[in-house]
BAFI-3210 file (N, C-alpha, C; in Angstrom, 3 decimals, decimal comma, padded with zeros to 6 digits):
// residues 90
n [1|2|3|4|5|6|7|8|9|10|11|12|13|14|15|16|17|18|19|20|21|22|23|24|25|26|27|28|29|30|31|32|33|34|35|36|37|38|39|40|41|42|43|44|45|46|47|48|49|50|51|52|53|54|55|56|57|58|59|60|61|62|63|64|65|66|67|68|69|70|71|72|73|74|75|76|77|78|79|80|81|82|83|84|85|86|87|88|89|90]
n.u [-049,405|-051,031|-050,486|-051,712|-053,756|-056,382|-058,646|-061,050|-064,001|-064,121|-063,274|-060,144|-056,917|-053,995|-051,856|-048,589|-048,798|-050,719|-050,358|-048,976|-051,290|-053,379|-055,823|-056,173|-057,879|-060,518|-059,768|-059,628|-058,359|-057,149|-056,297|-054,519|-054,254|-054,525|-055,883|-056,873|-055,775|-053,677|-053,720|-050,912|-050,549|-052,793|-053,274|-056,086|-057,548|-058,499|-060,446|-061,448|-061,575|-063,969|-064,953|-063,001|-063,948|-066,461|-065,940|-064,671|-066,923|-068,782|-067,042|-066,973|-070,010|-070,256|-068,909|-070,863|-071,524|-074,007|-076,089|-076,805|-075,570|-072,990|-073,187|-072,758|-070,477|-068,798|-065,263|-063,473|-061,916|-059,061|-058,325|-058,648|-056,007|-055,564|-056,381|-059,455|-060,130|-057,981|-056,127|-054,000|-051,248|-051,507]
n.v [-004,227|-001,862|000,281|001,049|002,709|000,714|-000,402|-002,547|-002,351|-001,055|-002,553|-002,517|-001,715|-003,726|-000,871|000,140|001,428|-000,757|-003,407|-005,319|-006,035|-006,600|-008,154|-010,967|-012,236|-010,994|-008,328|-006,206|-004,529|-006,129|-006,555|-008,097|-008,279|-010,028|-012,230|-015,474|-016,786|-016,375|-016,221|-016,769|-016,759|-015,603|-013,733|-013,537|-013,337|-014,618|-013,885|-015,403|-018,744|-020,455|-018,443|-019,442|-021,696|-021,225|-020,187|-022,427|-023,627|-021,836|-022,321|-025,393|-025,535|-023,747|-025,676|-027,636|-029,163|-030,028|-028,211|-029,605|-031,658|-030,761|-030,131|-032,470|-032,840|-031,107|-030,346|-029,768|-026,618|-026,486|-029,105|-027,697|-027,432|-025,664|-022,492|-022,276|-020,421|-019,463|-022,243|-022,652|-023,899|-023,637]
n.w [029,362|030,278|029,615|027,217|024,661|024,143|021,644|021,707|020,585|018,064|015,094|013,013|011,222|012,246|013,949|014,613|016,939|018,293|017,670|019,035|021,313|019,267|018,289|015,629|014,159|015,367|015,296|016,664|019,397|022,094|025,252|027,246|029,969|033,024|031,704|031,138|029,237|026,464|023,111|021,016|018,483|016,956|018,590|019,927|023,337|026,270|028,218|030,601|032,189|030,959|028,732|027,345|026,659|025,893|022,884|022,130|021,569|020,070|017,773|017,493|016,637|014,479|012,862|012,630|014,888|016,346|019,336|021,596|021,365|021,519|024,336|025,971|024,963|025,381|026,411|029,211|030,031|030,695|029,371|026,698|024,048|022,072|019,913|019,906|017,103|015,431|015,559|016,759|018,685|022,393]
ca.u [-049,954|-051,677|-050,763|-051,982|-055,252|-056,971|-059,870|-061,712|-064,691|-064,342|-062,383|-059,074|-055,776|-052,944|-050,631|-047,573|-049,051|-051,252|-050,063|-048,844|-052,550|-054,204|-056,634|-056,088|-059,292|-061,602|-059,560|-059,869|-057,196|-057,044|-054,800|-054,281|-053,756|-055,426|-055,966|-057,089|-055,323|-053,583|-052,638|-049,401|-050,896|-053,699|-053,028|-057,021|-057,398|-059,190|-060,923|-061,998|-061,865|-065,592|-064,873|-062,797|-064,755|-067,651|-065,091|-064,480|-068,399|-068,795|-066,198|-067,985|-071,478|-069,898|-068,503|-072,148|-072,078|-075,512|-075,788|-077,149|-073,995|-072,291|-073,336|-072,289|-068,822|-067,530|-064,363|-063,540|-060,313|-057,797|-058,304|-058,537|-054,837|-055,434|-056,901|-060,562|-059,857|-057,080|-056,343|-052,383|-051,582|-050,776]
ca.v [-003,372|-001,403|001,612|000,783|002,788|-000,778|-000,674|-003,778|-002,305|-000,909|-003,322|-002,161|-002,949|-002,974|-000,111|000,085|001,303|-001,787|-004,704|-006,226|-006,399|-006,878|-009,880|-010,714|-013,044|-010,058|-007,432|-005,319|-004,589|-006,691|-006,092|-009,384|-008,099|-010,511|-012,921|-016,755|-017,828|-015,530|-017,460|-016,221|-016,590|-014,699|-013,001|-013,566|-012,946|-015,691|-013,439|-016,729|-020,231|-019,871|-017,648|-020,016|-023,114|-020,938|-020,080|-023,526|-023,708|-021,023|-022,777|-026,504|-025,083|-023,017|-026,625|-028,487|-029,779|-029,199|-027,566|-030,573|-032,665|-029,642|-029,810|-033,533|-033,697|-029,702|-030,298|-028,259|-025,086|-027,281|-029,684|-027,491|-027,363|-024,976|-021,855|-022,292|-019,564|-020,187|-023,726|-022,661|-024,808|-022,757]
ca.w [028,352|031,097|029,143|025,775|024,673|023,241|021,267|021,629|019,807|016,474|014,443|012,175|011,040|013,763|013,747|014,955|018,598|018,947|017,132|020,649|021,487|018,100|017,517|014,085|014,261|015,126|014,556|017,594|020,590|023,468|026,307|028,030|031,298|033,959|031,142|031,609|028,141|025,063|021,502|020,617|016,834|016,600|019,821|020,509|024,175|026,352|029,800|031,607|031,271|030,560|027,393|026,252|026,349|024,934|021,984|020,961|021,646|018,572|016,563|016,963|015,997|013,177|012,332|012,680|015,848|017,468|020,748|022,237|021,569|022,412|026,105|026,306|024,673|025,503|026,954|030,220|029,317|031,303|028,518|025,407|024,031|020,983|020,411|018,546|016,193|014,378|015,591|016,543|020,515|023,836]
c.u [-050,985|-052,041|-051,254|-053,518|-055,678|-058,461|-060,448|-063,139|-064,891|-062,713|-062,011|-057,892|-054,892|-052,210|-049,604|-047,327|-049,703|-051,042|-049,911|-050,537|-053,706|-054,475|-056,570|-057,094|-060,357|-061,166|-059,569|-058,625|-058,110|-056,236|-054,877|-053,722|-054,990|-055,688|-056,082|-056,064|-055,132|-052,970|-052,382|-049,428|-051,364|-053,916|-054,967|-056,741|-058,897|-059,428|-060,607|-061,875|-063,458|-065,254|-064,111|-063,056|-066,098|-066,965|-064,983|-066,121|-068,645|-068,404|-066,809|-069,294|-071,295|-069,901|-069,285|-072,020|-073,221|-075,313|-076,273|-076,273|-073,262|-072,148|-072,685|-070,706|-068,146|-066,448|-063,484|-061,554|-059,910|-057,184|-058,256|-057,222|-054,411|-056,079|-058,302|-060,727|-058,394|-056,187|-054,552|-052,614|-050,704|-050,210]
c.v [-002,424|-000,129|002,170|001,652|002,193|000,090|-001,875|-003,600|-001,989|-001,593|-002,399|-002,706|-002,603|-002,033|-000,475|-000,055|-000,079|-002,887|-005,436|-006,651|-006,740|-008,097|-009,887|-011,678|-011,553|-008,459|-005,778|-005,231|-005,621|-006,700|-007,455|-009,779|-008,824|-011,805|-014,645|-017,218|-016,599|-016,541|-016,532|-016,083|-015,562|-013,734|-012,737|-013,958|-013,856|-014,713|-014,403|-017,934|-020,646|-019,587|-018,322|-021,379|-022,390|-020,801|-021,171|-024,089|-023,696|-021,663|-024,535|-026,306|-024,643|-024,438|-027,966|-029,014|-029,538|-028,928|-028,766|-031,895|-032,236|-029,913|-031,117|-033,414|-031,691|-030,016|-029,165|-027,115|-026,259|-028,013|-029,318|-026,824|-026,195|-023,802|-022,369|-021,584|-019,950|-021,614|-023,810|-023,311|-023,648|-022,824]
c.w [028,921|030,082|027,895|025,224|023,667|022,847|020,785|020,741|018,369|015,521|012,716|011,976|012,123|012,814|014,776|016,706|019,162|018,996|018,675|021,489|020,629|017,891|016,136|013,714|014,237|014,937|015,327|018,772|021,692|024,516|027,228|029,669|032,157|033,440|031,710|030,600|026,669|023,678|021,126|018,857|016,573|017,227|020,251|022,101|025,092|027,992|030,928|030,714|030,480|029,643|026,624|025,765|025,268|023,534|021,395|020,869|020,080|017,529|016,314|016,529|014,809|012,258|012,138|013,658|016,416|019,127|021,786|022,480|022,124|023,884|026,524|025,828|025,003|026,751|027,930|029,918|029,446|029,856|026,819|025,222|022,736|020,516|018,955|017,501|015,208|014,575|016,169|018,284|020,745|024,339]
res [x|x|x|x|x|x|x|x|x|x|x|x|x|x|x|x|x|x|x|x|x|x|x|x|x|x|x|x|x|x|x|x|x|x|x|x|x|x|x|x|x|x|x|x|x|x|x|x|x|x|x|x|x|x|x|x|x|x|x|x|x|x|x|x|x|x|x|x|x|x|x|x|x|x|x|x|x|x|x|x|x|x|x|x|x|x|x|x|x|x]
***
């Protein structure tokens, strides 16, 4: 999708040109070129394994975990099988 001109910043609906890169979580293009991890759902777009441990980070805090449990039980990528946003597996 090299050739795609994504907009990752100002969030809209897909058209026709972007849909293939459209997060439907935030709503912005992503081009998934280089990518650590894409869900085929929401087509949210995972940089690094990093970004997507922080991701299910976001989504256990959202969900009351405290950040202090957080640090003990966050489970490293390898191990997370689903995407933290809409919950669909990779």
């Amino acid at each position: 999708m090299a050739d795609l001109a994504a907009d990752p910043v100002n969030p809209h609906n897909p058209t026709d040109e972007c849909w293939p890169a459209h997060c439907f979580f935030h709503h912005v293009d992503e081009p998934d070129d280089g990518a650590y991890r894409v869900c085929f759902e929401c087509k949210h777009v995972y940089r690094t394994a990093e970004a997507l441990r922080e991701a299910w980070a976001e989504v256990a805090v959202d969900a009351g975990v405290t950040r202090l449990a957080l640090h003990v039980i966050a489970p490293p990528a390898e191990e997370i099988y689903g995407c933290p946003y809409c919950c669909h597996d990779f």
